[in-house]
C-alpha positions as a printed Julia matrix, in Angstrom:
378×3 Matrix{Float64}:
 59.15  52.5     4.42
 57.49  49.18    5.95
 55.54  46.76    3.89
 52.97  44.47    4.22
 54.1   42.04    1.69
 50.59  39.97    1.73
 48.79  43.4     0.95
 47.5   45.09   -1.96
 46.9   48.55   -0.14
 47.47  49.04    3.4
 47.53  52.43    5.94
 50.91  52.47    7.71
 50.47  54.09   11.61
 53.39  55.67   13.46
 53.28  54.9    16.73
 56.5   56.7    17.08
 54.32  59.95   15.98
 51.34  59.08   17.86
 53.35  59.41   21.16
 55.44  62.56   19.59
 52.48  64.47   19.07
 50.66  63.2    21.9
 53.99  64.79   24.36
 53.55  67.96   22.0
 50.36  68.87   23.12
 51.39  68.18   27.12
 54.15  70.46   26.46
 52.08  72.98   25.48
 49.62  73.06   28.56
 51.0   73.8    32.01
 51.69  70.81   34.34
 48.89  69.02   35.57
 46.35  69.93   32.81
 44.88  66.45   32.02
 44.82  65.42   28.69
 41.87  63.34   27.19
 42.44  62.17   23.38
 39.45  61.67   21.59
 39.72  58.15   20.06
 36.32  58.59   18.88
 35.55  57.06   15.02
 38.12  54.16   15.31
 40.77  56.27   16.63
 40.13  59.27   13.62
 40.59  55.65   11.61
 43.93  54.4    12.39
 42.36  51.81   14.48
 41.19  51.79   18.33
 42.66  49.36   20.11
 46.53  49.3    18.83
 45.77  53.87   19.44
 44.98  53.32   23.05
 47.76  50.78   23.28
 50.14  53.54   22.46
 49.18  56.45   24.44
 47.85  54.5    27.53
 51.32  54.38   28.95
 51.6   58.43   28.64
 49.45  58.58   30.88
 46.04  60.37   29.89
 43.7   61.64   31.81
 40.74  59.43   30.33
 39.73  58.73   26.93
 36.91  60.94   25.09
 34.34  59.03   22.51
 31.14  60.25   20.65
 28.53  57.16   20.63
 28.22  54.6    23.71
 29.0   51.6    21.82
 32.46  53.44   21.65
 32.94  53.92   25.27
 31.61  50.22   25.61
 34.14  49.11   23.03
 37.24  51.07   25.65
 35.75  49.09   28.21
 36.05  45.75   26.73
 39.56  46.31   25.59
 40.25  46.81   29.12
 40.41  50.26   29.74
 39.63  50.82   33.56
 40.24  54.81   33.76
 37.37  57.4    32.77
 35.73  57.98   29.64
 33.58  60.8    28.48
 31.2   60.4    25.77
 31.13  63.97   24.02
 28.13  64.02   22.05
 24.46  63.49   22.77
 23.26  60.03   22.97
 19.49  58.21   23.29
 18.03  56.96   26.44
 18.13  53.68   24.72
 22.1   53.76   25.03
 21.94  55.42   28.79
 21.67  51.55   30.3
 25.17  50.44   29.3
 26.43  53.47   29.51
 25.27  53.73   33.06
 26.8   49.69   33.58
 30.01  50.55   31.9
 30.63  53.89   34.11
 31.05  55.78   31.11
 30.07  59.57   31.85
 27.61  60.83   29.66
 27.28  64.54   27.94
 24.08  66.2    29.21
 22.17  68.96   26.83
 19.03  69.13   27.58
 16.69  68.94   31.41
 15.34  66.43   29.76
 18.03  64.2    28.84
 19.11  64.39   32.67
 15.57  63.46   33.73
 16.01  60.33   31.87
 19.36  59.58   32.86
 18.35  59.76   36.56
 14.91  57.52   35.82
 18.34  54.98   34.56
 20.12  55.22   37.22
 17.17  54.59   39.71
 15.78  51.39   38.0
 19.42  49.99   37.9
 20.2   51.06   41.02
 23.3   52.38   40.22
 25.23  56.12   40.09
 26.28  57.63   36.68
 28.57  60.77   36.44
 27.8   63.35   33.79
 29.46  66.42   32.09
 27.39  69.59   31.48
 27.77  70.79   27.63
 27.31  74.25   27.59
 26.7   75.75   23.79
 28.8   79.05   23.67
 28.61  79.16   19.55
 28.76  75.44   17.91
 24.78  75.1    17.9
 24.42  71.57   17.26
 24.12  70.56   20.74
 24.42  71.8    23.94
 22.78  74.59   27.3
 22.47  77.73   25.37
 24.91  79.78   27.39
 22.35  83.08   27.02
 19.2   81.29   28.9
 21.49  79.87   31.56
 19.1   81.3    34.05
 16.58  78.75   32.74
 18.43  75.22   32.96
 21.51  76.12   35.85
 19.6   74.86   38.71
 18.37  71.74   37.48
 21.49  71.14   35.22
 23.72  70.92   38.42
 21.39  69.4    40.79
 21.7   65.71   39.4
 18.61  63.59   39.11
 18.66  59.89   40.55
 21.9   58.38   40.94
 23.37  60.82   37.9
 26.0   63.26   39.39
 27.71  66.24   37.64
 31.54  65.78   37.46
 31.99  68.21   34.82
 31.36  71.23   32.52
 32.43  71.74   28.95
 31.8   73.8    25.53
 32.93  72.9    21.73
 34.82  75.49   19.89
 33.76  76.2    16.2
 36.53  78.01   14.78
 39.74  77.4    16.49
 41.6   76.65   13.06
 40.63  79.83   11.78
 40.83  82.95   14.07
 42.19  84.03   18.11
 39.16  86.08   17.97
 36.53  83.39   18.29
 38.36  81.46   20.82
 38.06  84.23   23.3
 34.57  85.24   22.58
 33.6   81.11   23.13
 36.09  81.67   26.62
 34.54  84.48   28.03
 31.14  82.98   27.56
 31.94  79.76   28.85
 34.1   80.92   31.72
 31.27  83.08   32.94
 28.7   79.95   32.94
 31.56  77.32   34.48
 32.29  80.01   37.76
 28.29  79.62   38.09
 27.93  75.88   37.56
 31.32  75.1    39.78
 29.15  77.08   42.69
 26.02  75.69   42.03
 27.34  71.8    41.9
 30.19  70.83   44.25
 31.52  73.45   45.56
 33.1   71.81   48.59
 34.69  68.47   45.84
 37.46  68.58   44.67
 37.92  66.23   41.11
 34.92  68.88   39.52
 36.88  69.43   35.53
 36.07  71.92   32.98
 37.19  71.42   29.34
 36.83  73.52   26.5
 40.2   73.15   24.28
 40.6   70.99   21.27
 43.16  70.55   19.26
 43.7   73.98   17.62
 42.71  75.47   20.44
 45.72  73.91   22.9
 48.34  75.68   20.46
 46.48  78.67   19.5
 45.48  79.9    23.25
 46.87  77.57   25.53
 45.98  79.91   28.68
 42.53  78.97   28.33
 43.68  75.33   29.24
 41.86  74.27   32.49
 40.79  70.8    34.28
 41.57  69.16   31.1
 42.37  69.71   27.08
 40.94  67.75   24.19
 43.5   66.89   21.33
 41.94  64.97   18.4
 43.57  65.35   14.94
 46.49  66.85   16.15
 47.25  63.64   17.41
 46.89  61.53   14.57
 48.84  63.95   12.24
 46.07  66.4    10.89
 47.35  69.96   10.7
 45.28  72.81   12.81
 45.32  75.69   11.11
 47.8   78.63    9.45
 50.64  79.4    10.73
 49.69  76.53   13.91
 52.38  74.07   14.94
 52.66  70.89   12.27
 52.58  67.7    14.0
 54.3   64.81   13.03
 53.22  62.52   10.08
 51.51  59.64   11.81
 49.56  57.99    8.62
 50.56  57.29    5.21
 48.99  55.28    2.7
 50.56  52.97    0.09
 49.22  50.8    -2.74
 51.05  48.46   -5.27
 51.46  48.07   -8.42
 48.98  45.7   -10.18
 50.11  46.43  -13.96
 51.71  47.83  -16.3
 50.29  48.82  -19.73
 51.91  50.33  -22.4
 49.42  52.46  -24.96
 48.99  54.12  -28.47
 47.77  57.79  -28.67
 43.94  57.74  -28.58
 43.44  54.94  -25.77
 40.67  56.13  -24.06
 40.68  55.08  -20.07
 38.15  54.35  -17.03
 34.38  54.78  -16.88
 32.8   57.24  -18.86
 36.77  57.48  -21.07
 37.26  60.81  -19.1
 41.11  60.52  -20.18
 42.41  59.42  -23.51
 46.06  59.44  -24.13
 47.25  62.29  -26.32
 50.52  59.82  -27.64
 52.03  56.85  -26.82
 52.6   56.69  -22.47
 52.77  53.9   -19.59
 50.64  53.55  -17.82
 50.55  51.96  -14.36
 47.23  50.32  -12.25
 47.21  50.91   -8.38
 45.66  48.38   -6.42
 43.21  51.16   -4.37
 40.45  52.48   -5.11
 37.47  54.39   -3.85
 36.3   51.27   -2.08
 39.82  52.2     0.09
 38.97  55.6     0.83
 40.59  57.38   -2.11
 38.19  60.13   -2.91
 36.22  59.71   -6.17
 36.76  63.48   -7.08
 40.58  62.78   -7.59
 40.41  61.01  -10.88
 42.16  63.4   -13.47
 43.16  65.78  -10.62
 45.17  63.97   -7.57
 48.68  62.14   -7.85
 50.59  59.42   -6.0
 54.46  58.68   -5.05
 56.29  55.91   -7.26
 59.79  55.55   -7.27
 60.44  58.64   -5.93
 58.14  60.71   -8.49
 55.12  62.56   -8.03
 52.6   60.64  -10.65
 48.88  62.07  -11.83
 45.73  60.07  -11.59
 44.2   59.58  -14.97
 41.01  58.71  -15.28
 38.17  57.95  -13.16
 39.45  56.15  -10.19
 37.29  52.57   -9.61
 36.01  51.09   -6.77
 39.42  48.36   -6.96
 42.28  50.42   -8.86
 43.45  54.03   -9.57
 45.69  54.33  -12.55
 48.19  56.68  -12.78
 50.52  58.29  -15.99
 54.33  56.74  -15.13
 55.44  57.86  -18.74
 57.83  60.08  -17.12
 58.91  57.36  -14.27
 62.44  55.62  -15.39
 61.56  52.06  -13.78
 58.13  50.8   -12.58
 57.41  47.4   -12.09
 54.95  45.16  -10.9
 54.68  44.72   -6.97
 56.68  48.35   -6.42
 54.91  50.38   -3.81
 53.24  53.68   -4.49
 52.06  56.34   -1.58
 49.03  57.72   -1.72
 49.4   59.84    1.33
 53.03  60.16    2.94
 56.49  60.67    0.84
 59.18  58.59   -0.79
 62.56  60.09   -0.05
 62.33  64.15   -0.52
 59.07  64.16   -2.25
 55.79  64.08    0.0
 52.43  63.95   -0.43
 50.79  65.45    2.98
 47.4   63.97    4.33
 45.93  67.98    3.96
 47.18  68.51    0.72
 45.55  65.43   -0.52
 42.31  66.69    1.53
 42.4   70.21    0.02
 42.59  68.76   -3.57
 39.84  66.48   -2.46
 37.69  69.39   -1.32
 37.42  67.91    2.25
 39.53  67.8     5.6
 41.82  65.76    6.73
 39.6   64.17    9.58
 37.04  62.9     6.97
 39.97  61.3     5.14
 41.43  59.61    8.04
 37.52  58.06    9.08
 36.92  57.19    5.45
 39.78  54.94    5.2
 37.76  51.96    4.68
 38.6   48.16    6.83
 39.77  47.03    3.47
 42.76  48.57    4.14
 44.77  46.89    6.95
 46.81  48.87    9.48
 50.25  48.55   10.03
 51.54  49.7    12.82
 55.68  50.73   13.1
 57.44  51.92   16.18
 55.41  50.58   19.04
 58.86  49.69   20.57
 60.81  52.81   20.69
């Protein structure tokens, strides 16, 4: 395991991992399929520019982002090749958008209108992809009034030109079922879009697969495929192919107590110590990331042991019961997410006892926590 020996907590990256996984999902598309990571949110957390670093030289197709200031961000780290912005965004954020040649997500006539009033007052083009609402709801063409909004959708406004076409599936994770019902809508409004909008260009891309959806139905893989927390080690669904571990998360040991039966602990004394036990203060603490809800219910790695939190965990510290751990010392390193020899504490298993998902645990790893990144050189 690497250390940071200046930190109290810090998230260790794979990069190693990153690329594994990142090949995994290429292998599982047929050749050609572009692939477009989403580094939206900081790269899931694990940090943007060190994440594009890493899978720039595998070649992607582009890089996919939800806000502007995202795509903006790509652009000033250098990135030259395309990225799509893959969630609705104000016409306050269309001017650098349009100056950055980031293409923009379209939902709405409305929305286009706009773009194209851009595009005309700076003088300048702007691509855009078509987001066709086959089941998510939250944004989106509704794929039943398609009679309504297909004309004008495809006809660009301005300088704005449609590149693209693309949907959002809801429940990839979970069943084959709804994958196919959100394909056979989609496909049906892509055929009529792809005639409407260039039907003599080549370069015109539809995407509709994300990460679950690449291993779960793979034959629905078309211009392009969307991996996100596959990627960055999230698992995507039962029985789905596990990806390699790219995060863990360690904290050290701050001190070591020894107490008498009846010691009560943390805010509100929600533990009290039914006999004399050790125990041991983590330097991490909700401020971190660590969830809240694991005091008295989550554990950590030391010294090769599987500990429990006890107690409320703090903004700073977690403490955790090391009565049963032979040697603990001050400065030894405990993992919050990852594993210590044959024991391992997985990033979903520490999101199911949280009562969350592993993507919201990744983003909520606060900048507290420095990154360190291994295996950028293999």
């Amino acid at each position: 395991m690497s250390t940071n020996p200046k930190a109290r907590a810090w998230v260790q990256v794979r990069a190693d991992a990153l690329r594994a996984n990142f090949l995994a999902v290429r292998d599982q598309v047929a050749p050609g399929t572009g692939i477009l990571p989403m580094v939206k949110a900081d790269a899931y957390g694990l940090g943007l520019e060190a994440s594009i670093r890493t899978l720039e030289p595998l070649g992607p197709w582009g890089f996919g982002v939800a806000t502007v200031s995202e795509g903006v961000r790509l652009r000033e780290l250098g990135f030259n090749g395309r990225i799509v912005v893959c969630s609705p965004n104000s016409r306050e954020d269309m001017g650098a958008a349009v100056q950055y040649g980031l293409e923009l997500s379209i939902s709405s006539l409305d929305t286009l209108r706009e773009l194209g009033d851009v595009t005309r007052t700076a003088k300048s083009k702007a691509d855009y992809h078509i987001d066709v609402d086959t089941g998510m709801g939250r944004s989106g063409f509704d794929w039943r009034g398609a009679a309504a909004w297909m004309t004008g959708a495809t006809s660009g406004a301005g300088g704005a030109r449609c590149v693209g076409c693309y949907t959002h599936l809801h429940s990839a994770d979970e069943s084959d079922e709804t994958v196919q019902e959100q394909w056979e809508r989609f496909s049906k409004i892509a055929e009529r879009i792809v005639d409407q909008s260039r039907p003599d260009e080549k370069g015109f891309v539809m995407h509709m697969l994300n990460s679950a959806g690449v291993f779960r139905a793979p034959q629905f893989a078309r211009s392009v495929v969307r991996p996100g927390i596959f990627l960055y080690g999230g698992e995507i669904g039962d029985g789905q192919q596990r990806p390699k571990p790219v995060v863990s998360v360690h904290a050290r040991v701050a001190l070591i107590r020894s107490v008498a039966a009846g010691t009560t602990l943390g805010y509100g004394s929600t533990y009290v110590s039914e006999g004399e036990e050790r125990w041991a203060t983590l330097s991490i603490g909700y401020g971190d990331g660590l969830p809240r809800v694991l005091s008295n219910r989550g554990c950590a790695i030391l010294n090769g042991v599987r500990v429990p939190i006890i107690g409320r965990i703090s903004m700073d510290v977690t403490v955790v019961d090391v009565t049963n751990v032979g040697s603990v010392e001050h400065g030894d390193v405990a993992t919050m997410i990852g594993s210590h020899g044959s024991v391992k504490l997985t990033l979903d298993e520490l999101a199911a006892e949280a009562g969350t998902i592993g993507y919201e645990m990744l983003t909520g790893l606060t900048s507290r926590l420095p990154r360190v990144w291994t295996g950028q050189d293999e």
